[in-house]
C-alpha positions in Angstrom: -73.9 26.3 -37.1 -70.3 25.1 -36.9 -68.8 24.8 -33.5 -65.5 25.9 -33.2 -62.4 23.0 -33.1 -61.4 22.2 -29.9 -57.7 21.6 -28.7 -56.9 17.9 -27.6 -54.4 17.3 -25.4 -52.4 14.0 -26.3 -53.4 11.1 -23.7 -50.0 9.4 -23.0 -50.5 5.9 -21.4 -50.0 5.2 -18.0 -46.6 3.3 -18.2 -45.7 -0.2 -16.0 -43.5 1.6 -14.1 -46.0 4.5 -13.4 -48.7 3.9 -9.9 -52.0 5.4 -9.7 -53.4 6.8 -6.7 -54.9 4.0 -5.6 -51.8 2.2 -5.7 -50.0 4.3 -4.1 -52.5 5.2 -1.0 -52.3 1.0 -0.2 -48.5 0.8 -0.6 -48.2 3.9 1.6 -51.4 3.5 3.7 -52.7 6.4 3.4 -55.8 8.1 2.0 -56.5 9.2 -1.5 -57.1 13.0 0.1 -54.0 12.7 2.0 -52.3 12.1 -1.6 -54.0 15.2 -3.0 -53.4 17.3 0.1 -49.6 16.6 -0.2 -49.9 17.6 -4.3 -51.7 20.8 -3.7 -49.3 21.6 -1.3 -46.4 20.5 -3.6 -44.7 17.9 -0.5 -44.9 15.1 -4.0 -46.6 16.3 -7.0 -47.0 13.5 -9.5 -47.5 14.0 -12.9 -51.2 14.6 -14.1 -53.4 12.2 -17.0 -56.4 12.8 -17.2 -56.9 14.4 -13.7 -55.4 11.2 -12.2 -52.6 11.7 -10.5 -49.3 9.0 -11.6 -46.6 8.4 -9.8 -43.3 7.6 -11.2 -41.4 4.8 -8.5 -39.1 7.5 -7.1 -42.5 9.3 -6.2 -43.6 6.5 -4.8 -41.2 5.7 -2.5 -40.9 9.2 -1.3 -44.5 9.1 -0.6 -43.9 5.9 1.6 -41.1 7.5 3.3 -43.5 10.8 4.1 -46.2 8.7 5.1 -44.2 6.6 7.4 -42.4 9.8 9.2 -46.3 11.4 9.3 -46.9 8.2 11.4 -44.1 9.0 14.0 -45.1 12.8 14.4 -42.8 14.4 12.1 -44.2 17.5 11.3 -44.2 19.1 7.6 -41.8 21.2 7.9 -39.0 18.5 8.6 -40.5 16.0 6.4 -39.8 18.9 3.8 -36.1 18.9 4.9 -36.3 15.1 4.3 -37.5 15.3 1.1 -34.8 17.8 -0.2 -32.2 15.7 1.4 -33.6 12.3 -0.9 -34.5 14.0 -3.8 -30.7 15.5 -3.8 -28.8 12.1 -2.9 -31.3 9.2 -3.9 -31.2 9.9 -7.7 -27.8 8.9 -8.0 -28.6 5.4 -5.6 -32.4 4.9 -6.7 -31.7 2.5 -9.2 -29.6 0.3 -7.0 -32.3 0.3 -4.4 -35.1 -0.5 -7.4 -32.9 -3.1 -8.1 -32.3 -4.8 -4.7 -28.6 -4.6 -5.6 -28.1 -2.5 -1.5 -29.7 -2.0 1.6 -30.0 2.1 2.0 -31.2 3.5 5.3 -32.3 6.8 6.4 -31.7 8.0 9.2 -33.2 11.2 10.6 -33.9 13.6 13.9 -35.9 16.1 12.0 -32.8 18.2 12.0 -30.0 15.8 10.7 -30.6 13.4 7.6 -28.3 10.6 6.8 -28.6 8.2 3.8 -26.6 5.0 4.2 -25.6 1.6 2.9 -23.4 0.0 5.2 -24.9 -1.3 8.3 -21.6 -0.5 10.3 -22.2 3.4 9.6 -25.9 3.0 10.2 -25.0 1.7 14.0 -22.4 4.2 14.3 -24.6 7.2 13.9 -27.2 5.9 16.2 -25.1 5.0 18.5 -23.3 8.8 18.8 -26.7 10.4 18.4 -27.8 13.1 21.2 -31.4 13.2 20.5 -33.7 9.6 19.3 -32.9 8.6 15.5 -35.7 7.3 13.1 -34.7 4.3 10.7 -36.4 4.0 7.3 -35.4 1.6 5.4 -35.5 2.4 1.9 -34.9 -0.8 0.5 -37.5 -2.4 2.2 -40.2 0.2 1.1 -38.7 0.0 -2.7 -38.6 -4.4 -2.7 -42.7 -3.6 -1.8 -43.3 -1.8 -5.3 -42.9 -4.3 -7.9 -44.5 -7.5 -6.5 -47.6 -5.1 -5.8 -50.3 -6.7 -7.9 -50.8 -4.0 -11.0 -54.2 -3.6 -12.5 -54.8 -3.4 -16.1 -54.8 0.2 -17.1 -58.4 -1.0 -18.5 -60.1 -1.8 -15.6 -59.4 1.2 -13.7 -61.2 3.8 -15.7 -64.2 1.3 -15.9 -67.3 2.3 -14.5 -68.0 0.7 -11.5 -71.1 -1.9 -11.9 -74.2 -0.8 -10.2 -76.2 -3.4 -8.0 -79.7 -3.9 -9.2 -82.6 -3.1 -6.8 -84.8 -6.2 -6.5 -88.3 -4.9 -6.3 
């Protein structure tokens, strides 16, 4: 009996500038289920291989951002407002942070967001604030992705080795 011809989906590659999960959860320190929790509930959905999860370095760095706001009690709601705000405005400077050519800050109460690049402004707005400011800076958490040691795609789909039982 002939079984009937399955589709196959084509496998692209996992590019050098793509992160797995794994790499990802120890840049951002956070959990692997965190990760999936914030793609089910669409806060950063990667793109999907193979039901792995890859994160392109503007993913990345937004996931950072998140994780480090999460830390400081921001709730999801304004992280959301966050997110639109760097989605909007980073595209346009994310390649100058990637490159370590500026220094980009944000700057945020959970209501306002500011993205800058001169220190001067930076001061200014915290300064004139009326409520407590929280300073990411983006650079910082963009110089940490590329001397991350990278695995070979390889040895990450690689069973692990089971230890034998010495009877």
């Amino acid at each position: 009996m002939l079984k009937p011809a399955t589709k196959t989906r084509p496998n692209p590659q996992p590019t050098s500038d793509t992160y797995s999960s794994s790499e990802v959860a120890k840049l951002a320190r956070v959990s692997l289920r965190q990760l999936q929790w914030w793609d089910e509930r669409h806060v950063v959905s990667p793109r999907h291989l193979n039901h792995r999860r890859m994160y392109r370095p503007a993913e990345v760095l937004e996931v950072t951002v998140i994780a480090e706001l999460r830390r400081k009690g921001f709730s999801l709601q304004k992280l959301r407002k966050v997110l639109r705000y760097l989605q909007r405005d980073m595209d346009q400077r994310l390649s100058d942070v990637l490159s370590g050519d500026s220094s980009l800050h944000l700057l945020t109460d959970g209501k306002s967001v500011y993205l800058e690049d001169r220190q001067e402004r930076v001061i200014d707005i915290l300064k004139n604030a009326r409520q407590p400011m929280f300073l990411v800076c983006l650079s910082d958490h963009a110089r940490r992705l590329y001397p991350f040691p990278r695995k070979s795609v390889r040895s990450e789909t690689q069973p692990l080795a089971r230890k034998a039982r010495v009877g």
